[in-house]
C-alpha positions as CSV (number, residue, x, y, z in Angstrom):
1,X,174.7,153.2,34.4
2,X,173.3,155.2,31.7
3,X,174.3,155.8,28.1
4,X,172.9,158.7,25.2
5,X,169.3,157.1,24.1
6,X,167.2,158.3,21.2
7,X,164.2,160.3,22.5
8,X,165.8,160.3,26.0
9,X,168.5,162.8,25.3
10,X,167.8,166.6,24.6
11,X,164.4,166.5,25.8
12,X,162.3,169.7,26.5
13,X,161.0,171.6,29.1
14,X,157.1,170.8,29.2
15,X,156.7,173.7,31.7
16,X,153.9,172.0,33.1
17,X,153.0,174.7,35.4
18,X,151.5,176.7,32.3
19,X,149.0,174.1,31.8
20,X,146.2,176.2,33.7
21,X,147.0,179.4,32.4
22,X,145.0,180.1,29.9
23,X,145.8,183.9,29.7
24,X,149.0,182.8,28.8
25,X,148.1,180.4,26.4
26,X,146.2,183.0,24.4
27,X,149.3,185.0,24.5
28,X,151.3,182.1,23.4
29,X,148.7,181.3,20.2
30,X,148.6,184.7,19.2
31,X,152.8,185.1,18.7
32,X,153.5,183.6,15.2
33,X,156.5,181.7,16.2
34,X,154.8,179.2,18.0
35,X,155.3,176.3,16.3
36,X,152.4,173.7,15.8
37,X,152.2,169.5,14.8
38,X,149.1,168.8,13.5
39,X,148.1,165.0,14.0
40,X,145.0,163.5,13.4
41,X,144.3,161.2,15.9
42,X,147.3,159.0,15.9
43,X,149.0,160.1,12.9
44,X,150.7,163.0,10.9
45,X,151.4,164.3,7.8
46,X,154.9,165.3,5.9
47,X,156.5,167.3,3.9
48,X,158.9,166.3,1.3
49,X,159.5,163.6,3.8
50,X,160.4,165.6,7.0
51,X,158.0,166.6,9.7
52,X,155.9,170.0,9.0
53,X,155.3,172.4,12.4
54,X,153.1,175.6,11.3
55,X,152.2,178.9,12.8
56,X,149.0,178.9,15.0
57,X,146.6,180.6,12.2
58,X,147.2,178.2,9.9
59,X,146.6,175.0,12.2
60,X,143.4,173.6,12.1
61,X,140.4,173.7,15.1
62,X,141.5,170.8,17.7
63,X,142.6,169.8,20.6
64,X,145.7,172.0,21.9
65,X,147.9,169.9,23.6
66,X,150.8,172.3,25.2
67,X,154.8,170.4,24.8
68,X,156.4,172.6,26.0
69,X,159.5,174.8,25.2
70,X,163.4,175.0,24.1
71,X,165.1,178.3,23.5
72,X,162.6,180.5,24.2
73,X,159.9,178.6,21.6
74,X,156.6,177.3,22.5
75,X,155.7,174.1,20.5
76,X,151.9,172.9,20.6
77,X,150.2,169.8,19.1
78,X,146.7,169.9,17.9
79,X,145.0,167.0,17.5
80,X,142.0,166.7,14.7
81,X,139.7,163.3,14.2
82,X,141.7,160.3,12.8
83,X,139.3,160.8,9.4
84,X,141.0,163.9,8.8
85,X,144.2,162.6,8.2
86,X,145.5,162.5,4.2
87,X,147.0,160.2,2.1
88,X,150.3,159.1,2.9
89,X,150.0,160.1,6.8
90,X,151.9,158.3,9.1
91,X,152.1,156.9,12.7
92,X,155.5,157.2,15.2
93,X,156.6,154.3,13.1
94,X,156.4,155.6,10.0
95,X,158.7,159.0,10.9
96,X,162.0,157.1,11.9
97,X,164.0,158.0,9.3
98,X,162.2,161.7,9.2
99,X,162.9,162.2,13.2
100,X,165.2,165.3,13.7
101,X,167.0,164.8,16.9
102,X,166.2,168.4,18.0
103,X,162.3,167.4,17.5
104,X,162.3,164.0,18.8
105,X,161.4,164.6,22.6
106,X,158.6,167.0,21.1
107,X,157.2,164.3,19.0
108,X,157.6,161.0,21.3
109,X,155.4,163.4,23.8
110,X,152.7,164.5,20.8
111,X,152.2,160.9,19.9
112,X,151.9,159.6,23.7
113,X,148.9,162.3,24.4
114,X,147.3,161.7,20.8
115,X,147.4,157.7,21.6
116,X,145.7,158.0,25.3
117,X,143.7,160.9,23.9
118,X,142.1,158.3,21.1
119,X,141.9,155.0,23.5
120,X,140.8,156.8,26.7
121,X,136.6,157.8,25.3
122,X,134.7,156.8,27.6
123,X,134.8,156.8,32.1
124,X,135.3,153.9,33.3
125,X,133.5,154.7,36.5
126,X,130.3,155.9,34.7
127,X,130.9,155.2,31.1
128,X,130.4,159.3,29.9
129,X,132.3,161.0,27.5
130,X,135.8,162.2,28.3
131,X,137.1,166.0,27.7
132,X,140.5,167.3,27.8
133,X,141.9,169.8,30.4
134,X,144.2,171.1,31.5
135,X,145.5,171.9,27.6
136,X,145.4,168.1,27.1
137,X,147.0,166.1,30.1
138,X,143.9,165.7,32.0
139,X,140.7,164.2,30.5
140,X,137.4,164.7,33.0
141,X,134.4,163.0,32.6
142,X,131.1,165.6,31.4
143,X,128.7,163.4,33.3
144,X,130.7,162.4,36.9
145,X,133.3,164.8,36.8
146,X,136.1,162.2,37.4
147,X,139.3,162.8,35.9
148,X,141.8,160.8,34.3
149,X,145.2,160.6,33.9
150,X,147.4,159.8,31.1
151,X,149.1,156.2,31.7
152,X,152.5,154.8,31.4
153,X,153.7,150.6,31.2
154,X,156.6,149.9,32.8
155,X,158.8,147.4,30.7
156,X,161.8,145.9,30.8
157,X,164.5,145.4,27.9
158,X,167.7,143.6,28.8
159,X,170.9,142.7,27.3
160,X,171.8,139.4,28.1
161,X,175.5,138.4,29.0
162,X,177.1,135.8,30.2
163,X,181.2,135.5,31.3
164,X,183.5,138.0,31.4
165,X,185.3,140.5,29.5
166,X,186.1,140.0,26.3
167,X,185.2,136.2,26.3
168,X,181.2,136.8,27.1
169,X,178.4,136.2,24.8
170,X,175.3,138.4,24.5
171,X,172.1,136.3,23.8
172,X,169.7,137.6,21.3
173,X,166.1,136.0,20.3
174,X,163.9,136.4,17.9
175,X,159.7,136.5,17.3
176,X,158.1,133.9,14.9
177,X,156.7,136.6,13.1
178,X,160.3,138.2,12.4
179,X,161.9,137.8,8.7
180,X,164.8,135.5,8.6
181,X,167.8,136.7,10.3
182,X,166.1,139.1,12.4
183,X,167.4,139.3,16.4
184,X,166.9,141.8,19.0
185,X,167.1,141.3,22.9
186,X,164.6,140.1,25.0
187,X,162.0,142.4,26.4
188,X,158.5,142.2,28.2
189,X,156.3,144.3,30.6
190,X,156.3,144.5,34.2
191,X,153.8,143.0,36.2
192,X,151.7,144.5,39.3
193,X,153.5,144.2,42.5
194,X,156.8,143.3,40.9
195,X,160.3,144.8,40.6
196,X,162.5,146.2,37.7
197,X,164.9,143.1,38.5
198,X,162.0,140.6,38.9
199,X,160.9,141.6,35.8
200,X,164.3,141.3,33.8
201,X,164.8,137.3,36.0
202,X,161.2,136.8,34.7
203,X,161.0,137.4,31.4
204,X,164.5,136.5,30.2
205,X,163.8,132.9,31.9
206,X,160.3,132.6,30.7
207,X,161.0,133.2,27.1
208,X,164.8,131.7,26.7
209,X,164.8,129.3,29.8
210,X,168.3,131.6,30.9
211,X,168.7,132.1,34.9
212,X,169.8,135.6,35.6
213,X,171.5,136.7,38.8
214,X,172.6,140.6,39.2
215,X,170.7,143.0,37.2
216,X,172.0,146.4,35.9
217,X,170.0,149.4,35.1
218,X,171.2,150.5,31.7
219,X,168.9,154.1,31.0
220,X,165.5,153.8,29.6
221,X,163.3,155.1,26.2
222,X,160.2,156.4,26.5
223,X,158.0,154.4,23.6
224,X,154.8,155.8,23.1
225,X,153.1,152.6,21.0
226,X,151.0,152.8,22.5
227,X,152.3,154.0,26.1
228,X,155.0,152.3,27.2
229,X,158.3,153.4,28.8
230,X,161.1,150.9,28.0
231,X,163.4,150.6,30.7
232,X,166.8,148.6,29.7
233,X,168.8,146.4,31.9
234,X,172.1,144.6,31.7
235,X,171.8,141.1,32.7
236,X,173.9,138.6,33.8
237,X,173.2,134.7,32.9
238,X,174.0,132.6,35.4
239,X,172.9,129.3,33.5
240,X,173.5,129.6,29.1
241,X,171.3,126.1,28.3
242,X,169.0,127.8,26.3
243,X,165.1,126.4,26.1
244,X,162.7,128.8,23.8
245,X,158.8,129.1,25.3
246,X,158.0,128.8,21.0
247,X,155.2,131.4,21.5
248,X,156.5,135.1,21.6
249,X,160.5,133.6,21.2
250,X,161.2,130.7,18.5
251,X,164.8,131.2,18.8
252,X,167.2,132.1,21.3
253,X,171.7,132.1,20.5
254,X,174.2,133.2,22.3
255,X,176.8,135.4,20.2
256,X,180.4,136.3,20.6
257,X,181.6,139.4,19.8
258,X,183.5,137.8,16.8
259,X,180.4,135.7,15.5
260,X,178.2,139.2,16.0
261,X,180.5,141.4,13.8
262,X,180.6,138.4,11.1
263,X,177.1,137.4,10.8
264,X,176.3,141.4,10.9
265,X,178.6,142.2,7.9
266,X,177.2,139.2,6.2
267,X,173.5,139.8,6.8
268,X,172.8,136.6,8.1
269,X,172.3,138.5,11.1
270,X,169.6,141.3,11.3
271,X,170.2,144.0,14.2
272,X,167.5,146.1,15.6
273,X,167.6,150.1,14.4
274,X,169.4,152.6,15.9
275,X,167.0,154.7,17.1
276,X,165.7,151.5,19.4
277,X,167.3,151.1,22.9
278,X,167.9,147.5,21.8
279,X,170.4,148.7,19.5
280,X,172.1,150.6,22.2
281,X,172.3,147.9,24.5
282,X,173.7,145.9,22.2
283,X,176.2,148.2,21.1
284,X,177.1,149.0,24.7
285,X,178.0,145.2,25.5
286,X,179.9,145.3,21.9
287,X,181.9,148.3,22.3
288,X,181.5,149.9,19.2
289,X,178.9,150.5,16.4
290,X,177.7,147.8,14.6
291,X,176.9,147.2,10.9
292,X,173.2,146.5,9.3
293,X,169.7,147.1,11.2
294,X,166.6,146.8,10.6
């Protein structure tokens, strides 16, 4: 099963095979339609509130990190120290409502380099300085020479259900730290040595004390903050007594369709954005758009 996701549809082509050819490259950064993102360390800057790509002369001296292409157009990010970055730049976060769907693959893939980039310094076999290769997916060490890799977490995002069509409920929880109102589904990363289902049984009955049986794969979200890949399930409850763990869920409710599309419209009930996978797996089990997010 598998259903349009924001910054899983339309992606690019990273033409990773170009990644060692630097006579290429040079070709590439000399043609004035290459398009470049400029980030300092983990963050970016706008214009007039959208997100600015420039010509290679007039990006700054960086780290080149080679996205890819679509239609024919190379796109580039360079990445500059975080102290270069102005007033008013922003992280991922920050660019939801400034996200073009055309760019979003690019940027999702800028940000997940610039994050390992800036949290990967030092070996952790010798502790020497880190530099990037292969135009910035491979990071060697200057003093051993061992390389590393850029890093994806696994975790798991489920929609909760229980019953069947149209008389099932969807169970939503909530963090402590949330605003009043605010539910989204339950989520949490996979551990070594387990499963995708594991995972979903795991978490869902750790943090709402709900026994799941068959798990569903539902399509998944790449989520660079700082690395993670969010892979969403549809699950199905095979016990509804709900028992919160208090720590990462206060609050745990089971919702009809009904009691979803009235608490929504009245904003008693606080839905997750919908750029967020949680919004679409919520929306998948409810059939059709929903009002209010946040």
């Amino acid at each position: 099963m598998s259903a349009p996701i924001a910054f899983s549809v339309n992606t690019h082509d990273r033409i990773a095979e170009r990644r060692n050819d630097e006579a290429w490259f040079e070709q590439v950064w000399a043609d004035p339609a290459t398009r470049v993102l400029v980030l300092a360390g983990t963050r970016l800057g706008l214009v007039d509130d959208k997100v600015a790509w420039v010509s290679p002369d007039q990006a700054p001296e960086g780290i080149k990190v080679l996205l890819g292409e679509r239609d024919g157009q190379v796109r580039v990010a360079v990445i500059v120290p975080a102290e270069k970055a102005g007033e008013g730049w922003v992280g991922l976060r920050g660019l939801v409502s400034a996200i073009d769907e055309d760019e979003a693959s690019f940027l999702v893939h800028a940000f997940g380099i610039a994050e390992w980039i800036w949290a990967t310094r030092h070996c952790i076999r010798c502790g020497g300085l880190y530099e990037p290769m292969m135009l910035g997916h491979v990071l060697r060490c200057t003093d051993c020479g061992r390389e590393e890799f850029p890093r994806t977490d696994p975790a798991v995002i489920m929609v909760v259900t229980d019953g069947e069509y149209p008389d099932d409920r969807c169970l939503l929880g909530r963090h402590p730290a949330w605003p009043p109102g605010r539910y989204s589904t339950l989520a949490g990363f996979v551990e070594p040595g387990e499963s995708i289902e594991a995972a979903v049984r795991r978490e869902v009955l750790e943090e709402s004390g709900i026994h799941v049986g068959d798990v569903a794969y539902f399509g998944s979200q790449p989520w660079p903050l700082p690395r993670s890949l969010m892979i969403g399930c549809i699950a199905r409850a095979v016990s509804t007594e709900v028992s919160v763990d208090g720590h990462e869920i206060e609050d745990a409710q089971w919702f009809t369709r009904t009691e979803m599309r009235e608490q929504a419209e009245a904003g008693t009930l606080v839905l997750p954005g919908g750029i967020s996978i949680s919004r679409s797996l919520i929306e998948h089990w409810y059939g059709e758009a929903l009002p209010g997010q946040w």
